[in-house]
C-alpha positions as CSV (number, residue, x, y, z in Angstrom):
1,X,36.2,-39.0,11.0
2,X,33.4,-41.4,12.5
3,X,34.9,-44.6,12.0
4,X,38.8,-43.3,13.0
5,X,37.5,-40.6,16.2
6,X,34.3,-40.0,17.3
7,X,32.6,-43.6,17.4
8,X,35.6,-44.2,19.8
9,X,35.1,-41.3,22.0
10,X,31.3,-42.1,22.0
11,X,32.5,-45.6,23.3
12,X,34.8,-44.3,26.5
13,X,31.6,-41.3,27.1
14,X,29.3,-44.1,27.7
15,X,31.3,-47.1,29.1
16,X,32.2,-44.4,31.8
17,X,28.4,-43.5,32.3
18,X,27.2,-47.2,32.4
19,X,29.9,-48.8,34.6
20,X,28.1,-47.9,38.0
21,X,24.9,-49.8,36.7
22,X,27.2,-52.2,35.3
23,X,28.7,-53.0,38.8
24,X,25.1,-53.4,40.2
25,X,24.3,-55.8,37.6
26,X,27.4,-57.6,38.6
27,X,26.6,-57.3,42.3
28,X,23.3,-58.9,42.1
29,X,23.8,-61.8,39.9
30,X,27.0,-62.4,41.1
31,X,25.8,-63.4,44.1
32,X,22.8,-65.3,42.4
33,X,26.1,-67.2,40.5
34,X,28.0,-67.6,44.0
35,X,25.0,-69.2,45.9
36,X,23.9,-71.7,43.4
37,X,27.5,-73.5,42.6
38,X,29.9,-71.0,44.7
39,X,31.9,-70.8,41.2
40,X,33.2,-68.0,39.5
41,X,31.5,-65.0,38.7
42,X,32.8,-64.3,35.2
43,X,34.0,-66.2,32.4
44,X,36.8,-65.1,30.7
45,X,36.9,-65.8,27.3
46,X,39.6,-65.4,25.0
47,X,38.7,-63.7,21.6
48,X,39.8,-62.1,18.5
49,X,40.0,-58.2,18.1
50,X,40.9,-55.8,15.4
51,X,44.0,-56.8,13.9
52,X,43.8,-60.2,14.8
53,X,44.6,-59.3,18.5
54,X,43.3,-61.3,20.8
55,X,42.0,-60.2,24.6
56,X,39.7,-61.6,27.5
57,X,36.3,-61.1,26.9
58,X,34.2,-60.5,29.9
59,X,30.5,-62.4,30.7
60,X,28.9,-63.5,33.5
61,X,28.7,-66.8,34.0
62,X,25.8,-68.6,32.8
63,X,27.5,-72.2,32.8
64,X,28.2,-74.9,35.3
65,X,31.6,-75.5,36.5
66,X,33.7,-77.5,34.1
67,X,31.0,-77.8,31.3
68,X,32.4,-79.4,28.1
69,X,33.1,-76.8,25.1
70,X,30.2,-78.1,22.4
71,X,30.7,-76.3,19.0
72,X,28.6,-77.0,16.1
73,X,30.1,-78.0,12.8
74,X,31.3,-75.0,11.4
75,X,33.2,-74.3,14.5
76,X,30.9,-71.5,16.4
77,X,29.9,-71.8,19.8
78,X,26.7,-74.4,20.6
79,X,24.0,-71.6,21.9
80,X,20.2,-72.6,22.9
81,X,18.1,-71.7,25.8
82,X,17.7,-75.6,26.3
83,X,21.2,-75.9,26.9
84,X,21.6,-78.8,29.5
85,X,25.3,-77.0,30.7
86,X,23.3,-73.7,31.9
87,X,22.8,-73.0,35.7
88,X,19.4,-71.4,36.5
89,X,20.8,-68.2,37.1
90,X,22.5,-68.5,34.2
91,X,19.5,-69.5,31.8
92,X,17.6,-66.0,32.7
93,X,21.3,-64.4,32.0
94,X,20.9,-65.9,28.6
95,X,17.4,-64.8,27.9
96,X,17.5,-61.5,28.8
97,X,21.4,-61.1,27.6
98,X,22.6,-59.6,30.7
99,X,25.3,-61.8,31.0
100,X,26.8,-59.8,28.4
101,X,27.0,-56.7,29.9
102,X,30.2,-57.0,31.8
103,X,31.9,-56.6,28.1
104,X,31.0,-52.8,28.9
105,X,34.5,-52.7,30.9
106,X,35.6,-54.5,27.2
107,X,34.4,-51.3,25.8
108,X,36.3,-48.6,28.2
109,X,39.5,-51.0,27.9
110,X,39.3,-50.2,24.0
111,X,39.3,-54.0,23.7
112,X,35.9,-53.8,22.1
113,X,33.2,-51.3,20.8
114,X,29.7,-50.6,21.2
115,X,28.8,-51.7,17.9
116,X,30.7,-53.3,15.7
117,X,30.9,-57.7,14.5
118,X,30.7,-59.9,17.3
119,X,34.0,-61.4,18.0
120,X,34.7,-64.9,17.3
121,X,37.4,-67.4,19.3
122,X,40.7,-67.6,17.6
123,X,40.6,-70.7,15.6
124,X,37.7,-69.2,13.7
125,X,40.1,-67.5,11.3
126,X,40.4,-71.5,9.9
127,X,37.0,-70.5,8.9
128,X,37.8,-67.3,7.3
129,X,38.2,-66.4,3.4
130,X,40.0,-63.8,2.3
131,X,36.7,-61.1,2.3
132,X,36.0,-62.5,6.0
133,X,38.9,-61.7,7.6
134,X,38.2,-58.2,6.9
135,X,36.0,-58.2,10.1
136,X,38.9,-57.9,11.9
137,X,39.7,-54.2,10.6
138,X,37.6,-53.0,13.2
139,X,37.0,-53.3,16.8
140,X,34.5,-56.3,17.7
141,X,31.2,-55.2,19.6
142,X,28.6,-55.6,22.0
143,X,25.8,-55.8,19.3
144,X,26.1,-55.6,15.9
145,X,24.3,-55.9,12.4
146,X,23.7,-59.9,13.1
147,X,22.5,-59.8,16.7
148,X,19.8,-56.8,15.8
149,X,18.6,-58.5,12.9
150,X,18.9,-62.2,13.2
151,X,20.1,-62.7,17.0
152,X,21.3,-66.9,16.4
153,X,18.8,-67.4,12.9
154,X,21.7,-67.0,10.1
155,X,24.6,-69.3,9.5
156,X,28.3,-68.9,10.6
157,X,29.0,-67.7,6.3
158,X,26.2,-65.2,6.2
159,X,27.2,-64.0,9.5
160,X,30.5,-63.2,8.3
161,X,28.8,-62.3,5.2
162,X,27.0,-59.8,7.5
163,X,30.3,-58.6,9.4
164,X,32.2,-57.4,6.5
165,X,29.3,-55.8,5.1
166,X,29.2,-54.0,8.4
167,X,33.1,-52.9,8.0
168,X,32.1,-51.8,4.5
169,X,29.7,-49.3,5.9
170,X,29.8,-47.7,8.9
171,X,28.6,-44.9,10.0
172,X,26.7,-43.8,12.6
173,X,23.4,-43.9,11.1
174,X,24.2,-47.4,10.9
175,X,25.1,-47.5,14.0
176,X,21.8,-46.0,15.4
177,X,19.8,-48.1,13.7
178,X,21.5,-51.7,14.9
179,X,21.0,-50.3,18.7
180,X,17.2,-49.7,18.6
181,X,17.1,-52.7,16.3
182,X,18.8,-54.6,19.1
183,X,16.9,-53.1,21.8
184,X,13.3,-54.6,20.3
185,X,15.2,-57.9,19.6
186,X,16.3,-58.5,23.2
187,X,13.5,-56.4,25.1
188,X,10.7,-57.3,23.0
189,X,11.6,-60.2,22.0
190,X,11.4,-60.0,17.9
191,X,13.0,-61.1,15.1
192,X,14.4,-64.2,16.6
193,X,13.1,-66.6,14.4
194,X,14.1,-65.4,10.9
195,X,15.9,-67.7,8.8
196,X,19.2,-66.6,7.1
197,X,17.2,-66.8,3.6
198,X,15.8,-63.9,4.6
199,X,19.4,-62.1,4.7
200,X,19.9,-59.3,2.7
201,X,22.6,-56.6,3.7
């Protein structure tokens, strides 16, 4: 009932009560973005969903114009805070992870949840096996068991590993406890550093 209803309802409830602070965010850094390189203010990036659907994934841009796409080896997205392509505005973005709040309109689409596996670009399903792909049963989210616990620490396989243990047990105690878990990784800062040795779901 959780998993098929409610944590769906629960996501339209408070997408709807967040957009307003959601379009102040946007307000204010947009014109942060606008003023330093008069580029666009979001970056649309196209990622996988549940079922293998893909959609637009909404940030606020924290890159220059035109940077090159860096991956690392195993095909994930090159993230650090010393990341040369970052604007100013969009290094605080970064750090504080506000330039992922936009995906809150991701959430009242239905493209996205809450909670739930972070979603990867399309070619990562190369890097799938046959337990990975099972990520994809289930709408991709805002935070979720990696980003509370480990934020960047873990490798691409244990954060899969992670994802499907995720989709093997939801519920919303769960759920609960990846949000507050998120909250004192991003607000206070925590948990950043721990290595994916550490890892057990």
């Amino acid at each position: 009932m959780y998993v098929q209803f409610i944590k769906r309802i629960f996501d339209v409830i408070f997408s709807l009560l967040l957009l307003p602070i959601v379009l102040f965010i946007v307000l204010i850094f947009g014109l942060l973005i606008k003023i330093e390189d008069k580029g666009p203010i979001f970056y649309l990036g196209t990622r996988l969903g549940k079922n293998q659907k893909t959609f637009k994934m909404y940030k606020l841009r924290s890159m220059k114009i035109n940077a090159p796409d860096i991956r690392n080896v195993d095909g994930s997205t090159f993230n650090s805070d010393s990341d040369p392509r970052l604007t100013r505005v969009g290094k605080f973005l970064r750090k504080t992870s506000l330039d992922e709040i936009p995906q809150i309109i991701n959430v009242f689409k239905g493209d996205m949840s809450f909670i739930g596996p972070r979603p990867d670009l399309p070619e990562a399903v190369e890097f799938y096996s046959e337990t990975d792909i099972h990520k994809l049963d289930v709408r991709p989210g805002i935070t979720g068991y990696n980003q509370a616990y480990y934020r960047n620490s873990n490798t691409q396989k244990e954060k899969f590993k992670n994802d499907v243990f995720y989709v093997n047990n939801i519920s919303w105690e769960l759920d609960l406890k990846i949000f507050f878990k998120t909250v004192m990784s991003v607000v206070l800062r925590k948990n950043i550093n721990i290595t994916g040795k550490d890892m057990q779901p």
